[in-house]
N, C-alpha and C positions, 0 to 999 in steps of 0.2 A: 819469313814470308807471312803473308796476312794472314794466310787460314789458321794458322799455327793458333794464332790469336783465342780463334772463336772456340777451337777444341774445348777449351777449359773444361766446360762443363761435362763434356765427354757422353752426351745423349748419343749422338749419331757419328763417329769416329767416321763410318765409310764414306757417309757425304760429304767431310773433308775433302777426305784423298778422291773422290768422282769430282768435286767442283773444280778440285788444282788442276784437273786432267784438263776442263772443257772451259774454263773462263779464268780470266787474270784476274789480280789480287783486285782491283778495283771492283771488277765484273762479278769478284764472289762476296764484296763488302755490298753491291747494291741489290746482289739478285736475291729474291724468297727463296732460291734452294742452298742457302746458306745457312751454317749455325749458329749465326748469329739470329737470325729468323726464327730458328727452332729452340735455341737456349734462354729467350727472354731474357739479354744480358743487360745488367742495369750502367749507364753510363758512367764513369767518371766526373768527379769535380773539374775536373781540367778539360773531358770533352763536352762538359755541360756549356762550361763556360766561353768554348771556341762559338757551338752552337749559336747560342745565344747572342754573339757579339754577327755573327754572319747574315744571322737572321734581321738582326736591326741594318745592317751595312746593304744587305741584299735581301728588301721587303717582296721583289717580284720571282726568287726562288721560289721553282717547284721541288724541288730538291735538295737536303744538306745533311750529308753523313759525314761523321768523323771519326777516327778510331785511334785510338792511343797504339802505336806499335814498339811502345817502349817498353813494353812490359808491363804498365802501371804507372810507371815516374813520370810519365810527362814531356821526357826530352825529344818524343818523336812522334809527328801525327801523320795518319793520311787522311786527308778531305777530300772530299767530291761538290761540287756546289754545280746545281742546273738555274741558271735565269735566266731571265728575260734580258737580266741588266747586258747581259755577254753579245745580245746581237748585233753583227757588223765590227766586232773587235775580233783581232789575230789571237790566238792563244796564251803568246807571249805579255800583251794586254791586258787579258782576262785575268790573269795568273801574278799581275803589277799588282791586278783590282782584291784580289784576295788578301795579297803578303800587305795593303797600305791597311787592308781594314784590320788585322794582326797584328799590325807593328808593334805594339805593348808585347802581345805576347810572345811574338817570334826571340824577343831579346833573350827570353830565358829557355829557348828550344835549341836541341842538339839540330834536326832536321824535320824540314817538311815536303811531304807529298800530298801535291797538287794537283786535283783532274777536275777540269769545266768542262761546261757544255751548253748549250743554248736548246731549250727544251724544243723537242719536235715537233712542227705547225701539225702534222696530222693525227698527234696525239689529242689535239683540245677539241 
């Protein structure tokens, strides 16, 4: 599971186990009451580098989290990507538009998890 992840640093162990209660793994990768929020974890070469390729592929994202769930090695990411680019496409779509802008990297991944979203009009 994601939380598992953020423990590491092991500041706040109970807000693990509270976040796993009240939000999925995605919900505890995006929200501040995460450990990742509170441990100031510094990224990965490999999640620097998804980052950075997303951010060029998808310039109208509000949004782009990534996180190694391999442990470290690289073989397994979960992304989250909000844009603009997503609006008026199925999910299935959006999720093409992710894996074409990876393709390099996807060749050398055991798996990946993917969550879009098309940022919300009432938020701007």
């Amino acid at each position: 599971m994601l939380f598992r992840q953020f423990h590491s640093c092991n500041m706040f162990p109970r807000i693990s186990q509270i976040s796993r209660l009240f939000f999925s793994p995605t919900q505890i990768l995006r929200t501040p009451h995460s450990i990742r929020y509170f441990c100031t974890k510094t990224y990965t070469d490999g999640e620097k580098i998804i980052i950075n390729i997303l951010k060029q592929k998808f310039p109208l994202a509000s949004q782009i989290e990534v996180a190694d769930i391999s442990g470290g090695c690289g073989a397994m990411y979960e992304i989250f990507v909000e844009s603009e680019d997503f609006q008026g496409k199925n999910m299935l779509t959006q999720h093409r538009m992710v894996n074409k802008a990876l393709a390099d990297e996807i060749k050398d991944m055991h798996g990946l998890r993917i969550s879009t979203q098309v940022p919300d009009i009432s938020e701007s």
